[in-house]
C-alpha positions as CSV (number, residue, x, y, z in Angstrom):
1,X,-159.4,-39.0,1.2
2,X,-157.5,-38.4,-2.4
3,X,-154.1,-37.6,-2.8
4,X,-154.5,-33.7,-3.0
5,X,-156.2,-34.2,1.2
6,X,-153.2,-36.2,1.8
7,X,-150.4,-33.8,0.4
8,X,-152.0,-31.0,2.1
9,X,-152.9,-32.6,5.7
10,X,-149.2,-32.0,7.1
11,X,-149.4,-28.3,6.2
12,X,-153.3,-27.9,7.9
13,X,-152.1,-29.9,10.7
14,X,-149.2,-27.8,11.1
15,X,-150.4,-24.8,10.9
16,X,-153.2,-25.4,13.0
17,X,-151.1,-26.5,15.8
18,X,-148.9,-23.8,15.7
19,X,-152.2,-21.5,15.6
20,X,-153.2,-23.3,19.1
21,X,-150.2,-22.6,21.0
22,X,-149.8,-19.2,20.0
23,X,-153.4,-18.8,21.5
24,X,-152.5,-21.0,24.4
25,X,-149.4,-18.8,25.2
26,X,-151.6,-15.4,24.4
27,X,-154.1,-16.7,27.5
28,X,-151.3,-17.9,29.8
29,X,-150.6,-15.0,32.2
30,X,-147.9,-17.0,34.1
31,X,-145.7,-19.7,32.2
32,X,-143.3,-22.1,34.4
33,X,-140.3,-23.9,32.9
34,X,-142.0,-27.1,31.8
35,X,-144.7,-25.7,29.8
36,X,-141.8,-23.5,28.3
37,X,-140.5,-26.3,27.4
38,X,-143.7,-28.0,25.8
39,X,-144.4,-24.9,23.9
40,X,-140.7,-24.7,22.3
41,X,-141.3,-28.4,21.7
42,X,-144.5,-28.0,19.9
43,X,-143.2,-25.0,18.0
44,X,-140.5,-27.2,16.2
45,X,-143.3,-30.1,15.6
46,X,-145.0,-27.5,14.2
47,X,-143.0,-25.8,11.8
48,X,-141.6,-29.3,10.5
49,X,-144.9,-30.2,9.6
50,X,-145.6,-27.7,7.6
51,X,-142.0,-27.8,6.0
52,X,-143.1,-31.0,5.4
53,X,-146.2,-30.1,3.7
54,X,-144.7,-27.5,1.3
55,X,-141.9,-30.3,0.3
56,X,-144.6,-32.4,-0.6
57,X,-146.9,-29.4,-2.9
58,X,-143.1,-29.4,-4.6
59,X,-142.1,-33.3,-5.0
60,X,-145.8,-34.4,-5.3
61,X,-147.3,-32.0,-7.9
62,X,-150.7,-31.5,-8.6
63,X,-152.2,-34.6,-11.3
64,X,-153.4,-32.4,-14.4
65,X,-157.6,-32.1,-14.1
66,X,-159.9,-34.6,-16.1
67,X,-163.0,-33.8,-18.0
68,X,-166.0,-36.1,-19.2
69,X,-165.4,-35.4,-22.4
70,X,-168.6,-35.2,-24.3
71,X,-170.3,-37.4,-26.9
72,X,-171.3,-40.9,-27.3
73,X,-169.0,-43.8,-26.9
74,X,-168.7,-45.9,-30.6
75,X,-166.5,-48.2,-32.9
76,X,-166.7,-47.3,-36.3
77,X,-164.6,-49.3,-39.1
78,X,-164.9,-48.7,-42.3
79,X,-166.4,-50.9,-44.7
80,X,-164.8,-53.9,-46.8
81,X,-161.6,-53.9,-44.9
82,X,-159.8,-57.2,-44.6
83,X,-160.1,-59.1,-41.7
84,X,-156.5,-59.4,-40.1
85,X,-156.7,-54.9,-40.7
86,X,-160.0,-55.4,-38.5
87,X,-158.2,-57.3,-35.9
88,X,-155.3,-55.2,-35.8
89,X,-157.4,-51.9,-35.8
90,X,-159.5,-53.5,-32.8
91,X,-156.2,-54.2,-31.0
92,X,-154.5,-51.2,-31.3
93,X,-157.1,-48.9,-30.1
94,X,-158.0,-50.9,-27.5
95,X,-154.5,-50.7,-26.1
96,X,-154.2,-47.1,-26.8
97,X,-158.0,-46.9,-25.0
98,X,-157.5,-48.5,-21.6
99,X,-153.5,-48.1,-21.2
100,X,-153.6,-44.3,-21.8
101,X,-155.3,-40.8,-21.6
102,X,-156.6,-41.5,-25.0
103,X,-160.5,-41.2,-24.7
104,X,-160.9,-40.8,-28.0
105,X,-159.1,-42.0,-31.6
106,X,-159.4,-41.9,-35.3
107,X,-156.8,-43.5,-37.9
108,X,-157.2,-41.8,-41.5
109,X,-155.4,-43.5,-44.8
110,X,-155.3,-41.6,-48.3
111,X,-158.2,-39.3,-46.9
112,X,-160.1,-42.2,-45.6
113,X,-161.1,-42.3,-42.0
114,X,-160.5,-46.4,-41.4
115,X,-161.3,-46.1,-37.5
116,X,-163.1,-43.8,-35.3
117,X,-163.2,-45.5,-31.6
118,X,-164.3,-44.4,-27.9
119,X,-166.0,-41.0,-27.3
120,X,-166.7,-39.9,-31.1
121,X,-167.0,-36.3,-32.0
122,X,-170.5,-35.3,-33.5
123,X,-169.0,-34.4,-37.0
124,X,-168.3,-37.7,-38.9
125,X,-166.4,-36.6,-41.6
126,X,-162.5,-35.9,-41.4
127,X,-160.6,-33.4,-43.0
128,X,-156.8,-33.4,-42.3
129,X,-156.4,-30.3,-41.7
130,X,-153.0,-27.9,-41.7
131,X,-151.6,-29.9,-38.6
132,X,-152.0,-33.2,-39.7
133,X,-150.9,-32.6,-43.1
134,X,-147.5,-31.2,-41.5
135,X,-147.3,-34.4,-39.8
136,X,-147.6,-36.6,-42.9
137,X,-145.4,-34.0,-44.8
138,X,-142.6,-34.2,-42.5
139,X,-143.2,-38.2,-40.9
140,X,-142.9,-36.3,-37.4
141,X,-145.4,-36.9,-34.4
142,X,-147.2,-33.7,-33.0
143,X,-147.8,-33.4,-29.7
144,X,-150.1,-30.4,-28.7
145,X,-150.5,-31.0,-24.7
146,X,-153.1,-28.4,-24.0
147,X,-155.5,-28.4,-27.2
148,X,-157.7,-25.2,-26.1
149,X,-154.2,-23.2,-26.4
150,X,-153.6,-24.0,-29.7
151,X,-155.7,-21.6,-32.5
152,X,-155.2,-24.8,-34.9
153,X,-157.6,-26.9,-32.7
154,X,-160.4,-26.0,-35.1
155,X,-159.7,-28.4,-37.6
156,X,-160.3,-31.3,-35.0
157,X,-163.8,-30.4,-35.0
158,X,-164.6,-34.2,-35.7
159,X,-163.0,-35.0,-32.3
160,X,-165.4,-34.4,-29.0
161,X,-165.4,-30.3,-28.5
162,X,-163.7,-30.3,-24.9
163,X,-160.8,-32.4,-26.0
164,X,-158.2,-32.0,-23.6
165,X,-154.6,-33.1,-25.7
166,X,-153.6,-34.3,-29.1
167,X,-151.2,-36.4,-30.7
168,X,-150.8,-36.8,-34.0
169,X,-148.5,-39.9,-35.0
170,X,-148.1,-40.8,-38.6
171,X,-148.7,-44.6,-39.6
172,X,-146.3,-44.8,-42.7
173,X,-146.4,-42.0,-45.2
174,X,-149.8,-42.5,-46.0
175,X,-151.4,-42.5,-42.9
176,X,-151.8,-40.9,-39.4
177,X,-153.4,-41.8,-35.8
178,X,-155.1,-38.8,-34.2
179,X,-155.3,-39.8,-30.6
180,X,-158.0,-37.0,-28.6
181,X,-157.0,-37.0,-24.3
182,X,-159.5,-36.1,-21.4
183,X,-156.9,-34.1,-19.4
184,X,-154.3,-31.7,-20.7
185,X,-150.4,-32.4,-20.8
186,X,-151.2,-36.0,-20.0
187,X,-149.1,-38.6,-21.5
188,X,-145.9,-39.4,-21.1
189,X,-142.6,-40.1,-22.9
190,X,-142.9,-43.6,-22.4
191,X,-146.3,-43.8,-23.4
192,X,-145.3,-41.1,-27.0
193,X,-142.4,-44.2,-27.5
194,X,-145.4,-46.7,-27.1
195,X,-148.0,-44.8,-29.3
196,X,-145.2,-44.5,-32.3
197,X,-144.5,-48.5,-31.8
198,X,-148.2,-49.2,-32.4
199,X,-148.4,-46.6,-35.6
200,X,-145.4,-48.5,-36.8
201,X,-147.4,-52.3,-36.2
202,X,-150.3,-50.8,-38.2
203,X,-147.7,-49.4,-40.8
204,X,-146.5,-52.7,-41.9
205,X,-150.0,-54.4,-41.5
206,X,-151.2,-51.7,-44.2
207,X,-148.6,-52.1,-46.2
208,X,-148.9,-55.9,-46.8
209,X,-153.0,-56.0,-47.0
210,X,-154.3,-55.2,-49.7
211,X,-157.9,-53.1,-50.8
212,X,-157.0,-50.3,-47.9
């Protein structure tokens, strides 16, 4: 059984029990003190069961739902890059890859898509539109945690078309890591502190390479 049986078993089996002695009681003409006494205990087993299943809808909240987001898995680099740029592109979106929601992730420089890694979108070619711009105009993350909501989702048409969430992290002033997520409001503070670490790593490797 998953997780949403198991929160919701206390409530079923509460409910159902209290269901059975309220018929058993209904079809008992004649009721002597020990079966009162049964039925007043089963009552209170009853109702903390399903106390205890509503507690748990309340502390235990639903996970949000994941897609199979759609397109073909790849790892694009772009061409003529130095070699310890390679090795740090391959580590970073690895990490971000099997450590995360991130499903799929491009890292643009100058108008230059460096990276595109995991499920790739069927348009290629990246245009930073309105959103990212904002985000290398004002060196501040964006974090939009249900992407169908936002009307600006358009201009992530290089990103797989059911893309859940998007973050937007600038790497330096120059660049930016657009990170795509297979389920909506899915990452974490911890793992926002963690993606703007690795945007900072890739800052300073950019910075001291050279042809990027």
């Amino acid at each position: 059984m998953n997780d949403r049986t198991w929160q919701l078993l206390p409530l079923i089996t509460g409910v159902l029990g209290g269901s059975l002695l309220l018929v058993n009681r209904l079809f008992t003409p004649e009721l002597n003190n020990s079966q009162s006494r049964s039925d007043v205990l089963g009552v209170i087993l009853s109702a903390l069961l399903i106390l205890t299943g509503l507690l748990w809808q309340r502390v235990q909240p639903r996970s949000p739902d994941a897609v199979q987001l759609i397109g073909k898995e790849g790892f694009d680099l772009a061409p003529n890059l130095p070699e310890e740029v390679k090795t740090e592109l391959a580590w970073a979106s690895h990490l971000l890859l099997t450590n995360t929601a991130t499903r799929s992730l491009v890292i643009v420089r100058d108008g230059k898509v460096l990276l595109r890694r995991g499920i790739l979108g069927t348009n290629p070619d990246v245009t930073p539109g309105a959103i990212v711009q904002r985000v290398l105009d004002k060196q501040k993350p964006v974090y939009l945690v249900n992407l169908k909501l936002y009307p600006g989702r358009i201009e992530f048409d290089y990103l797989p078309e059911n893309t859940q969430g998007v973050i937007c992290q600038p790497i330096g002033d120059r660049g930016v890591l657009i990170l795509g997520a297979n389920a909506p409001r899915s990452y974490t503070k911890q793992d926002e502190n963690w993606i703007e670490g690795i945007a900072d790593k890739l800052a300073d490797t950019f910075d001291r390479a050279s042809n990027i």
